[in-house]
PDB file with SEQRES, HELIX, SHEET and CRYST1 records, atoms N, CA, C and O in Angstrom:
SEQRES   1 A   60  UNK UNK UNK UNK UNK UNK UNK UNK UNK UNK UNK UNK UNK          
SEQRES   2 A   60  UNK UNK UNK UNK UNK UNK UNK UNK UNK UNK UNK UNK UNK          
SEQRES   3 A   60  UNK UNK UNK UNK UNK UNK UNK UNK UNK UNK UNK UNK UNK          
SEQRES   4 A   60  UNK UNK UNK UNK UNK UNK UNK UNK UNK UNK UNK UNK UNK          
SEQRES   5 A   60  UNK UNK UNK UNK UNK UNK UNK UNK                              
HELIX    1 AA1 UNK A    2  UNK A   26  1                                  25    
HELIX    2 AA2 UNK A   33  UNK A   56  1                                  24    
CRYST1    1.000    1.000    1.000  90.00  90.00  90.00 P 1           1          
ATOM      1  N   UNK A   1      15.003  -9.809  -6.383  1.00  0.00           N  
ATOM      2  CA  UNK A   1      13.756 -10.499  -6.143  1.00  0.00           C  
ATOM      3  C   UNK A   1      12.909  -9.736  -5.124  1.00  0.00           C  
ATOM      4  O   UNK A   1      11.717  -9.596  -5.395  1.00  0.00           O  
ATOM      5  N   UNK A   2      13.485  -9.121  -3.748  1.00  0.00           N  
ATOM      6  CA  UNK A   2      12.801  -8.614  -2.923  1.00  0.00           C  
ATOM      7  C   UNK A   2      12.067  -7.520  -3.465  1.00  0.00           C  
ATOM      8  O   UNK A   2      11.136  -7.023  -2.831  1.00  0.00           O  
ATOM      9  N   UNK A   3      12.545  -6.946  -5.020  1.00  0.00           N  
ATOM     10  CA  UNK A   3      11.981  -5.436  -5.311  1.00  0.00           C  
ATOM     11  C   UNK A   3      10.696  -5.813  -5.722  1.00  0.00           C  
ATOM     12  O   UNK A   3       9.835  -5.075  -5.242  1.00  0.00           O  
ATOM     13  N   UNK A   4      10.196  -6.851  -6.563  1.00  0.00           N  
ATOM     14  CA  UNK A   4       9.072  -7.545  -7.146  1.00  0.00           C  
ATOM     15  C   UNK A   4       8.185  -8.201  -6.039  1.00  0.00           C  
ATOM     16  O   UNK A   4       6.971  -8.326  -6.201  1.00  0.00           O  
ATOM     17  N   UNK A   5       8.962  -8.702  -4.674  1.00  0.00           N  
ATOM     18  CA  UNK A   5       7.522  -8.481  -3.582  1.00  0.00           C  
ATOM     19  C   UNK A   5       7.348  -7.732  -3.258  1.00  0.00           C  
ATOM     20  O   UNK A   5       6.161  -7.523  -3.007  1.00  0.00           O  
ATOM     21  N   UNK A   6       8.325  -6.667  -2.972  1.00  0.00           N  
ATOM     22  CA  UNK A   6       7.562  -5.585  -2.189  1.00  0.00           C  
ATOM     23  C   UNK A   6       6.813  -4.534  -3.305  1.00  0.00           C  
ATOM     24  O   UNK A   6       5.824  -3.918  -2.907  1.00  0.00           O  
ATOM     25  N   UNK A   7       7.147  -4.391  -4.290  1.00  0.00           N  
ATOM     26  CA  UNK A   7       5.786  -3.816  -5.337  1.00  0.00           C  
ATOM     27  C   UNK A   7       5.006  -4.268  -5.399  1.00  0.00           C  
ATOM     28  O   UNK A   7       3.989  -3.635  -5.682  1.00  0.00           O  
ATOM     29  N   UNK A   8       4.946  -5.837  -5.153  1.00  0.00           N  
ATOM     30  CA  UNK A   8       3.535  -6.449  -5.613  1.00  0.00           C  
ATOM     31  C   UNK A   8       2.985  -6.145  -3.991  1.00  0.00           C  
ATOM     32  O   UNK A   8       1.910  -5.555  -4.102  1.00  0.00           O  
ATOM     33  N   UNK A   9       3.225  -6.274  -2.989  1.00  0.00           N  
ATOM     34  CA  UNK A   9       2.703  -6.024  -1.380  1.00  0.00           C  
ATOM     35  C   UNK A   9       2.116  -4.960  -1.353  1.00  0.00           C  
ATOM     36  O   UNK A   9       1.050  -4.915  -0.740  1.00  0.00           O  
ATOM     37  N   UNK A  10       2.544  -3.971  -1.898  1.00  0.00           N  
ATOM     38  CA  UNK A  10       2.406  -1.884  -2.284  1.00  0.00           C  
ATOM     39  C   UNK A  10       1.373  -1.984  -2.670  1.00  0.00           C  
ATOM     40  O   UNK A  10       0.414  -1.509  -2.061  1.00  0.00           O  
ATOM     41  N   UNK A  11       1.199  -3.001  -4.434  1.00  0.00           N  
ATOM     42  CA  UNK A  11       0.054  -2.689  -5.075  1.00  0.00           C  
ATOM     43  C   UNK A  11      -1.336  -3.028  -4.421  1.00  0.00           C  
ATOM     44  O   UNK A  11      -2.428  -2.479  -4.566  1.00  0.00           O  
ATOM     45  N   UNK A  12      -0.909  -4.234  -3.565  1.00  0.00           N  
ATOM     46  CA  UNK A  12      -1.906  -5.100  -3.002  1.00  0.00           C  
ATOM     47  C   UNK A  12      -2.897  -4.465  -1.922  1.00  0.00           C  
ATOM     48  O   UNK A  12      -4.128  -4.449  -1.908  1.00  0.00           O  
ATOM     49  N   UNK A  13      -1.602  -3.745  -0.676  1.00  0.00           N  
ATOM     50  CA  UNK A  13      -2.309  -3.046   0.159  1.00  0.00           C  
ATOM     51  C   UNK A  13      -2.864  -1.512  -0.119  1.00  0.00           C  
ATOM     52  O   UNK A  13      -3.706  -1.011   0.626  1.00  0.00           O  
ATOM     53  N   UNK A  14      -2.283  -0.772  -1.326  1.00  0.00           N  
ATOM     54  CA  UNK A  14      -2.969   0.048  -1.954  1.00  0.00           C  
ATOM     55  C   UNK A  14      -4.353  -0.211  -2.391  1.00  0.00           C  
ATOM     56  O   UNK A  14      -5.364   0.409  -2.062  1.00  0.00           O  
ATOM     57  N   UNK A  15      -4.237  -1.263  -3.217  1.00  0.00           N  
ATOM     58  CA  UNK A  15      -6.093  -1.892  -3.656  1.00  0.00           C  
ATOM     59  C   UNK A  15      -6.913  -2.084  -2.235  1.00  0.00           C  
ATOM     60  O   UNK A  15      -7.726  -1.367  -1.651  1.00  0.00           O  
ATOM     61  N   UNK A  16      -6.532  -2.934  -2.042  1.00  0.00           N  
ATOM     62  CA  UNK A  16      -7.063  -3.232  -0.271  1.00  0.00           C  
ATOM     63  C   UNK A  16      -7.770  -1.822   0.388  1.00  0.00           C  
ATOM     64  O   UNK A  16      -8.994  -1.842   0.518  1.00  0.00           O  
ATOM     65  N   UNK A  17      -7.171  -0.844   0.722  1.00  0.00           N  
ATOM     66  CA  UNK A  17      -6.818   0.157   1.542  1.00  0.00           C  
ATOM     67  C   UNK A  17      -7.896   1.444   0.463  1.00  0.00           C  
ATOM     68  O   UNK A  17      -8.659   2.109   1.163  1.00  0.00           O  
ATOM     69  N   UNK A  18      -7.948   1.750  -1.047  1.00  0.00           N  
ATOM     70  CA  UNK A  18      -8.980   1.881  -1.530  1.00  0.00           C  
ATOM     71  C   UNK A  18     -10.433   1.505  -1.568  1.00  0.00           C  
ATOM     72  O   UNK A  18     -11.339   2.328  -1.704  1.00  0.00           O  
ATOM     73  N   UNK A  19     -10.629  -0.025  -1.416  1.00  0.00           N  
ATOM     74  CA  UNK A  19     -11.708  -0.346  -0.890  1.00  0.00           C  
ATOM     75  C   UNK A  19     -12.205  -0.466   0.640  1.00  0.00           C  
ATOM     76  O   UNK A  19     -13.376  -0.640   0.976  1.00  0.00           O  
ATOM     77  N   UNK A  20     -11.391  -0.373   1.274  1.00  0.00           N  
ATOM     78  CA  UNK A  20     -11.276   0.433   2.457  1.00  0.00           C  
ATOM     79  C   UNK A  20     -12.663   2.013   2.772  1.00  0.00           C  
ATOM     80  O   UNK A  20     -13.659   2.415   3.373  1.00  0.00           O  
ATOM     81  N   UNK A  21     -11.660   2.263   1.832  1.00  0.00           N  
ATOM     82  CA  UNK A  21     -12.289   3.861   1.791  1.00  0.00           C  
ATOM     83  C   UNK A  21     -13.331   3.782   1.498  1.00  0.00           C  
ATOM     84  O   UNK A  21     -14.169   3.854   2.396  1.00  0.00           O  
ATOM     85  N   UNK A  22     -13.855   3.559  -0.163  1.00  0.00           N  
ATOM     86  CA  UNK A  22     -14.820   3.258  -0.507  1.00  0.00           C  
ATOM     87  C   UNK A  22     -16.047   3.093   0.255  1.00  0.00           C  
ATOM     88  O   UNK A  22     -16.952   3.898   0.474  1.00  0.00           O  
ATOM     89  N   UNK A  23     -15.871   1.708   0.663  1.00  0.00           N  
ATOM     90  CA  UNK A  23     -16.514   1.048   2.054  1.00  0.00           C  
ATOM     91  C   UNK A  23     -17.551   2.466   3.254  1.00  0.00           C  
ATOM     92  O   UNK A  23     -18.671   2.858   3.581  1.00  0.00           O  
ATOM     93  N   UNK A  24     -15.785   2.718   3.480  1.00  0.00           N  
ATOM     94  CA  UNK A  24     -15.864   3.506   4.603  1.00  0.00           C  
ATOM     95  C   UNK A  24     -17.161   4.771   4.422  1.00  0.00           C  
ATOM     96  O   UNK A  24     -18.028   5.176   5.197  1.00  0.00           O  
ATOM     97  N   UNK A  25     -16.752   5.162   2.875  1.00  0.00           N  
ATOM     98  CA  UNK A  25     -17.400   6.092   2.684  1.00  0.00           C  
ATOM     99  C   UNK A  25     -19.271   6.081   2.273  1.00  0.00           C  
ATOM    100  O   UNK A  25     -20.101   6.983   2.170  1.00  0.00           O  
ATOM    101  N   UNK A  26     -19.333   4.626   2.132  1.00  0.00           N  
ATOM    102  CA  UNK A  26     -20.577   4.412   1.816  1.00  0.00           C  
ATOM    103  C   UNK A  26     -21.555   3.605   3.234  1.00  0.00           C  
ATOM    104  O   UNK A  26     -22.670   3.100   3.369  1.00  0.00           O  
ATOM    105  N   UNK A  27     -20.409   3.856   4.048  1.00  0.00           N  
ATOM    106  CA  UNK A  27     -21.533   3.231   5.106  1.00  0.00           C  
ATOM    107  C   UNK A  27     -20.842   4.292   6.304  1.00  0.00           C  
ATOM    108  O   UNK A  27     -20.635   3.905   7.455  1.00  0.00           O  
ATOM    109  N   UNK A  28     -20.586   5.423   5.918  1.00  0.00           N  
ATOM    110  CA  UNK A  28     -20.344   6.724   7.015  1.00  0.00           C  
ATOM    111  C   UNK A  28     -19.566   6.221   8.140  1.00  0.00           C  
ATOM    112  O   UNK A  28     -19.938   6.162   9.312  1.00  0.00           O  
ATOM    113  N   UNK A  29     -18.306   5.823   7.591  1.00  0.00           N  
ATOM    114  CA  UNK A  29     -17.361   4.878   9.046  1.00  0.00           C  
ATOM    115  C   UNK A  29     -15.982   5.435   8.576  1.00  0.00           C  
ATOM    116  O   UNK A  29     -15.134   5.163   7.726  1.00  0.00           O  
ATOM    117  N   UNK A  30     -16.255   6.640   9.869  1.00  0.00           N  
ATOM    118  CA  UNK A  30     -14.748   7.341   9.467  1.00  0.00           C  
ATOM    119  C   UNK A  30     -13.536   6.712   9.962  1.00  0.00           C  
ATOM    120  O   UNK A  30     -12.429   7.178   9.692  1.00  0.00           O  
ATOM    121  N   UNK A  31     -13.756   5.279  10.945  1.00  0.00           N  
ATOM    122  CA  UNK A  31     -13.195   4.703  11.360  1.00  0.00           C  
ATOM    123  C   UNK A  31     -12.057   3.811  10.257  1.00  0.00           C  
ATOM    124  O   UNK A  31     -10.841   3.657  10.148  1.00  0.00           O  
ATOM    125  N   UNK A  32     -13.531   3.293   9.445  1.00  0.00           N  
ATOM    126  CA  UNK A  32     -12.663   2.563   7.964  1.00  0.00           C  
ATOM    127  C   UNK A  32     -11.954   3.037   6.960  1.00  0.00           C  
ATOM    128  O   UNK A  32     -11.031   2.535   6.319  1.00  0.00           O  
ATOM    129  N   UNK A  33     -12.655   4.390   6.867  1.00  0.00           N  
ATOM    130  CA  UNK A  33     -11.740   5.353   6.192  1.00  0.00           C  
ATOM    131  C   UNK A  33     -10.415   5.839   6.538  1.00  0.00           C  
ATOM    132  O   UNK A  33      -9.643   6.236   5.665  1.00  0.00           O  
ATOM    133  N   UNK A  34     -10.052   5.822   8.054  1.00  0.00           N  
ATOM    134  CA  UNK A  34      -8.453   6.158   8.092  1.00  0.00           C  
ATOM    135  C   UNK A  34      -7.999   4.703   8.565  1.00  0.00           C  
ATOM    136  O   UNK A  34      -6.836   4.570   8.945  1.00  0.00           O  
ATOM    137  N   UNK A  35      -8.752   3.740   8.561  1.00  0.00           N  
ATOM    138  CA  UNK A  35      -8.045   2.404   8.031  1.00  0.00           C  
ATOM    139  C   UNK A  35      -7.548   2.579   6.755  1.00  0.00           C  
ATOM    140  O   UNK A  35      -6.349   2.419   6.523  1.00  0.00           O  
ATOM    141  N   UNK A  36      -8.476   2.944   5.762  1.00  0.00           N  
ATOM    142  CA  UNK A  36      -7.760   2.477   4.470  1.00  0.00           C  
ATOM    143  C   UNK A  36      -7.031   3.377   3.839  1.00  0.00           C  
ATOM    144  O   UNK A  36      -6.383   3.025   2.853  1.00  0.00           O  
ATOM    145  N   UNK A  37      -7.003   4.652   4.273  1.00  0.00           N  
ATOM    146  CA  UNK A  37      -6.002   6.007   3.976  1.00  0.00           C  
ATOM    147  C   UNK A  37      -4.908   5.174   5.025  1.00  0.00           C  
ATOM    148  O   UNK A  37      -3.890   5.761   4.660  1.00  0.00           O  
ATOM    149  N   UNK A  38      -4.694   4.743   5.494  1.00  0.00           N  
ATOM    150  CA  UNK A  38      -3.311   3.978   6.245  1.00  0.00           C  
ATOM    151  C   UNK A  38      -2.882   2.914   5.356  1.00  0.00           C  
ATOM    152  O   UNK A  38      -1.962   3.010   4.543  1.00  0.00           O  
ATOM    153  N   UNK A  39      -3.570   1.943   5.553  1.00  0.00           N  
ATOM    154  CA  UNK A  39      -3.608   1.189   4.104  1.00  0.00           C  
ATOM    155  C   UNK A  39      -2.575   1.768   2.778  1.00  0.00           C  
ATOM    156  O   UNK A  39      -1.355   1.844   2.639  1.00  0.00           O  
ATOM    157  N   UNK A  40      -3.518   2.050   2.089  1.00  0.00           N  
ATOM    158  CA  UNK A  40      -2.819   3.076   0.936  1.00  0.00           C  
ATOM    159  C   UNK A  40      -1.453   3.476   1.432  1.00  0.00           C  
ATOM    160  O   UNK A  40      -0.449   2.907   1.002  1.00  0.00           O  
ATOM    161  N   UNK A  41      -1.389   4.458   2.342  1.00  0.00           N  
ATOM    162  CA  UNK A  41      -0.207   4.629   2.518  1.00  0.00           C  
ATOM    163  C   UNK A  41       0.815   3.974   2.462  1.00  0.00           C  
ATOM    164  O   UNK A  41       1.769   4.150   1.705  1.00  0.00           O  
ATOM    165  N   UNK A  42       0.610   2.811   3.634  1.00  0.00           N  
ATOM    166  CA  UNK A  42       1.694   1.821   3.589  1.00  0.00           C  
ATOM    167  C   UNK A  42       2.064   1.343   2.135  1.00  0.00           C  
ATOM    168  O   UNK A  42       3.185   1.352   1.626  1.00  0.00           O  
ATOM    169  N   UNK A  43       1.158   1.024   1.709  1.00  0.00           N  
ATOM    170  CA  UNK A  43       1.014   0.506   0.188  1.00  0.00           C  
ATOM    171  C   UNK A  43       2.087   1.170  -0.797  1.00  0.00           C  
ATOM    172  O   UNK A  43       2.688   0.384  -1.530  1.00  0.00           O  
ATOM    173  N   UNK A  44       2.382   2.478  -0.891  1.00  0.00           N  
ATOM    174  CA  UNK A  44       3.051   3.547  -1.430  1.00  0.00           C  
ATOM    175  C   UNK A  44       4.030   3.170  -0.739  1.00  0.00           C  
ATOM    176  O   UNK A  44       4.635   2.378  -1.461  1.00  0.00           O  
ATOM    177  N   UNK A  45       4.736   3.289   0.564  1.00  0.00           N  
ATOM    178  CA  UNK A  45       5.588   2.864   0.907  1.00  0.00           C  
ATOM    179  C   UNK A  45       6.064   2.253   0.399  1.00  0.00           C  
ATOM    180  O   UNK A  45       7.010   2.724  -0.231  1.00  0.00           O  
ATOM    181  N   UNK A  46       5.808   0.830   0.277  1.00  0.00           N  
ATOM    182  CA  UNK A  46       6.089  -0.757   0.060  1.00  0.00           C  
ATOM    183  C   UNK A  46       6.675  -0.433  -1.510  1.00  0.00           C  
ATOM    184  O   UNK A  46       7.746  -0.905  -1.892  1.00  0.00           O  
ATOM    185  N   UNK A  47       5.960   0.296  -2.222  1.00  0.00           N  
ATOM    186  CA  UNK A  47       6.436   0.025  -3.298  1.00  0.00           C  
ATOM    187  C   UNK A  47       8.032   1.219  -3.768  1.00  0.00           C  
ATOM    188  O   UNK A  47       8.877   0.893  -4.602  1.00  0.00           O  
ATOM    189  N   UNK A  48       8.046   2.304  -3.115  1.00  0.00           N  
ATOM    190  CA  UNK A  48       8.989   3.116  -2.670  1.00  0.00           C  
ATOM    191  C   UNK A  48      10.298   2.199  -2.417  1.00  0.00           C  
ATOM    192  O   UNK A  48      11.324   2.228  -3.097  1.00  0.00           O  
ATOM    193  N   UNK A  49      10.070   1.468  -1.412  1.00  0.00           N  
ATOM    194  CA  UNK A  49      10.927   0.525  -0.719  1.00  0.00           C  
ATOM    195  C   UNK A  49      11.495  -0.417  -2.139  1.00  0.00           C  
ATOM    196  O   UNK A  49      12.658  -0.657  -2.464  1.00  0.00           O  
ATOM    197  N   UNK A  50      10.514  -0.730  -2.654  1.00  0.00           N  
ATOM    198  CA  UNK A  50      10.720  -1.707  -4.292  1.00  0.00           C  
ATOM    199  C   UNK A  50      11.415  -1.203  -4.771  1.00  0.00           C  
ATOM    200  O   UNK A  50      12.553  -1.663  -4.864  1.00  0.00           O  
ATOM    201  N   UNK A  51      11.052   0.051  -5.336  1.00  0.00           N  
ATOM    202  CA  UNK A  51      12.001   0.842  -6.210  1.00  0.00           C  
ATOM    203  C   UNK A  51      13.235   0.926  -5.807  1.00  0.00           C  
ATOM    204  O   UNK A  51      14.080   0.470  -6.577  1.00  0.00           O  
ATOM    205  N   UNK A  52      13.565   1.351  -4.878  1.00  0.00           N  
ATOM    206  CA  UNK A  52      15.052   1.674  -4.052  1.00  0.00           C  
ATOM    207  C   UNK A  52      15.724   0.621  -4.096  1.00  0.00           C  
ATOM    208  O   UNK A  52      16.902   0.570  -4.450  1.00  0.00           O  
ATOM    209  N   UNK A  53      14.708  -0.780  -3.567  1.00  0.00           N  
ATOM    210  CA  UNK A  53      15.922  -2.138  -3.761  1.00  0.00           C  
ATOM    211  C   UNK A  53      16.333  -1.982  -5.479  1.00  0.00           C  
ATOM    212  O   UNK A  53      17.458  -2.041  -5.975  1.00  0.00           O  
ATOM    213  N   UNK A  54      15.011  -1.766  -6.171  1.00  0.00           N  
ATOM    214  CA  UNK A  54      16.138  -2.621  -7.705  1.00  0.00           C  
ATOM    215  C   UNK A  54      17.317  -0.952  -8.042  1.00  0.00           C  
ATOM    216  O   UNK A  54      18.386  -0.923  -8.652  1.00  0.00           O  
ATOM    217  N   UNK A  55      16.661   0.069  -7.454  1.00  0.00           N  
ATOM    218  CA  UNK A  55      17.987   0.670  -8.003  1.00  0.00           C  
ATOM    219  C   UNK A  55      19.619   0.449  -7.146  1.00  0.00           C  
ATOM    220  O   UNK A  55      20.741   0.698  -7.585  1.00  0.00           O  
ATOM    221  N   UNK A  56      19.189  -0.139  -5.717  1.00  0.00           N  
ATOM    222  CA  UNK A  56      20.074  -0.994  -5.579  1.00  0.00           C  
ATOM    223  C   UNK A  56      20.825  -2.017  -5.606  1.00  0.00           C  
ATOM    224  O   UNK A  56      22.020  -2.167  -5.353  1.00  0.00           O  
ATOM    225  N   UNK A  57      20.111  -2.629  -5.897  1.00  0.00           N  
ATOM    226  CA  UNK A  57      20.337  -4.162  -6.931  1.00  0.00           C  
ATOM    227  C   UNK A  57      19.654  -4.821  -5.128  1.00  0.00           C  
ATOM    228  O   UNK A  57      20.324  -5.847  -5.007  1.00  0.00           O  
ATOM    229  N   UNK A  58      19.090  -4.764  -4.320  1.00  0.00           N  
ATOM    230  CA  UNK A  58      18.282  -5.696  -3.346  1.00  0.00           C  
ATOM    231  C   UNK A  58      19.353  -5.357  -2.934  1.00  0.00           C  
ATOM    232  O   UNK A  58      19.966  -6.418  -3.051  1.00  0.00           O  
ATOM    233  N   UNK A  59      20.350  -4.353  -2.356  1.00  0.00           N  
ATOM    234  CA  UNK A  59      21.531  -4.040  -1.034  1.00  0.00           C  
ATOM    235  C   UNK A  59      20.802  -3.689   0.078  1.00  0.00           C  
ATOM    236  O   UNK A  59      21.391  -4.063   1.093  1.00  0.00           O  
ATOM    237  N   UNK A  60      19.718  -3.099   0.320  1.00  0.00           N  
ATOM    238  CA  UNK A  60      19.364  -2.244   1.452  1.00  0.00           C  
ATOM    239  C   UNK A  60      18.166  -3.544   2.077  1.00  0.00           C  
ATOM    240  O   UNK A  60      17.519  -3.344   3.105  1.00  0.00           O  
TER     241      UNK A  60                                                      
END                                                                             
């Protein structure tokens, strides 16, 4: 079960963290922009983390 939140958390703060950028980039705020390049990141993480639980069966 934990692998299916934390992919769905990944996908979420990935989207998030794109419009982020977006944002960032249309109103010249380099500030928001490595908000949402952090964002994203984590996002990738999260879902990294997903993967690993179901190939562990949720052990880690």
């Amino acid at each position: 079960m934990g692998e299916f939140i934390d992919k769905a958390k990944g996908t979420a703060n990935e989207a998030i963290g794109k419009a982020k950028v977006a944002l960032g980039k249309e109103t010249e705020s380099p500030e928001l922009i490595a908000k949402g390049l952090a964002q994203e990141a984590k996002g990738k993480t999260e879902k990294i983390i997903g993967e690993a639980k179901g190939l562990l069966g949720d052990k880690i």
